[in-house]
C-alpha angles and dihedrals in degrees: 000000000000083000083053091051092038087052089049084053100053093050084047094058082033095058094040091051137137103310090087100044094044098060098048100086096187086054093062084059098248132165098255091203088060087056088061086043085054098046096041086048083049094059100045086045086055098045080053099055088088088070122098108284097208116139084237123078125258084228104102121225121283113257102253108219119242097242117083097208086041085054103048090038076057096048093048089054082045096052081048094058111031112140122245124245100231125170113236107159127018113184130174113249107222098028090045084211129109098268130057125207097239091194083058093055085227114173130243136218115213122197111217122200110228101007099126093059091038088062092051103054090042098038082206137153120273091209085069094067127108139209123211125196110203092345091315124140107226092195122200102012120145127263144203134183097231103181113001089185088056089028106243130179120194116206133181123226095216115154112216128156090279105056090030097091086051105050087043085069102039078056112047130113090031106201096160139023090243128039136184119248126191097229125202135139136215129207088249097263098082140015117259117265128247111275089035094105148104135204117222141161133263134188098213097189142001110282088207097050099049096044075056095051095048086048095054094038086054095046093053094044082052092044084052098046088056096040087051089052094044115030133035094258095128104017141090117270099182093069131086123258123272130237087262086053096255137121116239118256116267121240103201086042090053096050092047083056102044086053098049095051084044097056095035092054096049095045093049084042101052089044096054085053110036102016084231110133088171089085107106112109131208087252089057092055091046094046088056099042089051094056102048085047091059089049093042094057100038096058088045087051102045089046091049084048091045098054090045093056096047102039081052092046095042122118144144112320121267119233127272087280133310094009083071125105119298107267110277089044123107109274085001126138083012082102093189091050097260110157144204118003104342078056124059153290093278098053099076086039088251115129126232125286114269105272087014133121114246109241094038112135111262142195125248086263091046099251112144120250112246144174119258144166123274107259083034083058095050096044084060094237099165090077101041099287121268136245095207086054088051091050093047089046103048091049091047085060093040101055094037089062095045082053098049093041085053098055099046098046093038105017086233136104114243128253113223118202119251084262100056088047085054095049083052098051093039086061084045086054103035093050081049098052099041079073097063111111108245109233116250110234109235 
């Protein structure tokens, strides 16, 4: 039931989620007075638009003298006084507000103090411009000269390979769906000065889409958590019932799972936030494999144990009930006829467990099935606990939390060295063939 309640609360907020809050300007805490600057920047970039769009200015070459010394005295004032490119005004193109939606690669248009002049002392290309978010280079993204007269710059905010490194690390450690970037841009020969800035708004991802994402996520974390209780999802079917008439949890299962929810949720996460789907690593692929193979082997293991021991405790069938054998003897105690080890005690001629019932289900050593919790379960403690089940277990979780704090603080999966990989595939093989039924001398 509380499952049930925590699930309504997520499609509330679900369904009351950021569509509202997006279109109220004044709730994402921006300067009013910068949204009428935007729009009125909008409007003078538009009547503009009928200008040549060439990436080369409309503002002619200057006349070079004749004299060589007199040119390059020229170019030296020229160097003196050369105007700075500093950032006054960054609107979002489509919204005409203060703020873009980055996950919408929405353009901006950036208002640079002094371009005009500077145009017209380099006589250079406006495609050669770049814009930098925080001190980072966004190379190759396309540029426009908006408004040469206000000196606006349009740039579009595209993610290719080139610029996705870059954006990886503007965007890690996402603690909110906007965040706030210093902009400025450089003519392509040297990096902007400090002061040259200008701090804007970005919408980093779709409200609505993540709060899905996080539903969905939650609803199959809560699917798995009752199919784990009620089905034999995760748990060993190999091995007999327990007194509470469940099978024990599966370690190898549990892990497969644990790695499978781990690798889905990152990838889904990184594209919602980067739109890069190139994101699996060769680790990924391992850890997985790894873990299907465990599961893989301990079930063969466990089925190839299981039909040893019953072909070896079979007899003749006991009665319908109490009529059958006395207990010890073949078939006997199993009431139903079950033999071998899905049977009793007494059918591999083994008594009960001191304190224990005869006819209660048992394991091949003739340990009684119960019901434990679930990282008892997984510690083997029925039979005494394991140290090879602790070992797998602890650099599961070691290396699941190095995953998850990766990804959060880098949006990429991590890639583990060829060692770590091993150690994770010795503790595979080591839980597998601890399973392994050692051979009775005769």
């Amino acid at each position: 039931m509380r499952s049930l309640q925590l699930l309504g609360v997520w499609l509330t907020l679900l369904l009351s989620a950021s569509p509202a809050v997006a279109a109220d300007p004044s709730a994402a805490g921006r300067v009013p007075a910068n949204d009428e600057r935007c729009q009125k920047l909008l409007r003078r970039a538009t009547a503009a638009a009928g200008a040549p769009t060439d990436s080369k200015t409309a503002i002619g070459p200057k006349a070079a003298p004749a004299d060589p010394k007199a040119a390059a005295a020229a170019d030296a004032r020229d160097e003196k006084k050369k105007p700075s490119l500093r950032v006054i005004l960054v609107c979002g193109r489509r919204t005409g507000i203060a703020r873009a939606a980055l996950y919408q690669a929405e353009p901006i248009l950036v208002q640079v103090e002094g371009l005009s002049e500077w145009l017209t002392k380099n006589d250079m290309d406006v495609s050669k411009f770049v814009l930098y978010l925080d001190g980072r280079e966004l190379p190759k993204l396309p540029v426009r000269l908006a408004s040469s007269e206000n000196g606006v710059l349009e740039f579009d905010l595209e993610r290719n390979k080139t610029s996705n490194p870059v954006w990886k690390v503007l965007l890690a450690q996402p603690d909110s769906f906007s965040r706030v970037f210093r902009v400025s841009v450089s003519d392509g020969k040297s990096p902007p000065q400090g002061g040259e800035s200008y701090e804007f708004e970005l919408d980093v991802f779709s409200e609505l889409w993540m709060w899905i994402f996080f539903a969905i996520l939650a609803a199959g974390l809560v699917a798995l958590w009752w199919a784990a209780r009620n089905t034999d999802l995760l748990r060993d079917t190999t091995r007999p019932l327990a007194t509470d008439g469940r099978r024990p949890y599966s370690l190898g299962r549990c892990q497969m799972a644990f790695w499978f929810f781990l690798v889905i949720a990152s990838y889904v996460l990184i594209w919602l936030i980067t739109y890069d789907y190139d994101v699996l690593t060769s680790s990924a692929l391992w850890l997985i494999g790894i873990s299907s193979a465990t599961a893989l082997g301990s079930l063969a293991v466990d089925v190839a144990t299981t039909s040893k021991v019953g072909a070896a405790g079979a007899g003749p069938p006991g009665g319908a009930g109490a009529g059958g054998p006395e207990a010890g003897e073949p078939g006997g105690a199993g009431g139903a006829g079950a033999p071998g080890v899905g049977g009793t005690a007494g059918a591999a001629g083994v008594p009960p467990a001191a304190g224990g019932v005869a006819g209660a289900p048992t394991t091949a050593a003739g340990v009684i099935v119960q019901s434990l919790p679930f990282f008892r379960d997984l510690l083997g403690t029925d039979e005494g606990g394991s140290l090879h089940r602790l070992q797998m277990i602890i650099w599961t979780l070691v290396l699941g939390v190095i995953f998850i704090v990766t990804v959060w603080k880098e949006l990429v999966m991590p890639q583990f060295s060829g060692e770590v990989l091993a150690l994770m595939g010795v503790s595979a093989g080591t839980y597998v063939g601890f399973k392994l039924p050692a051979e009775k001398p005769k």
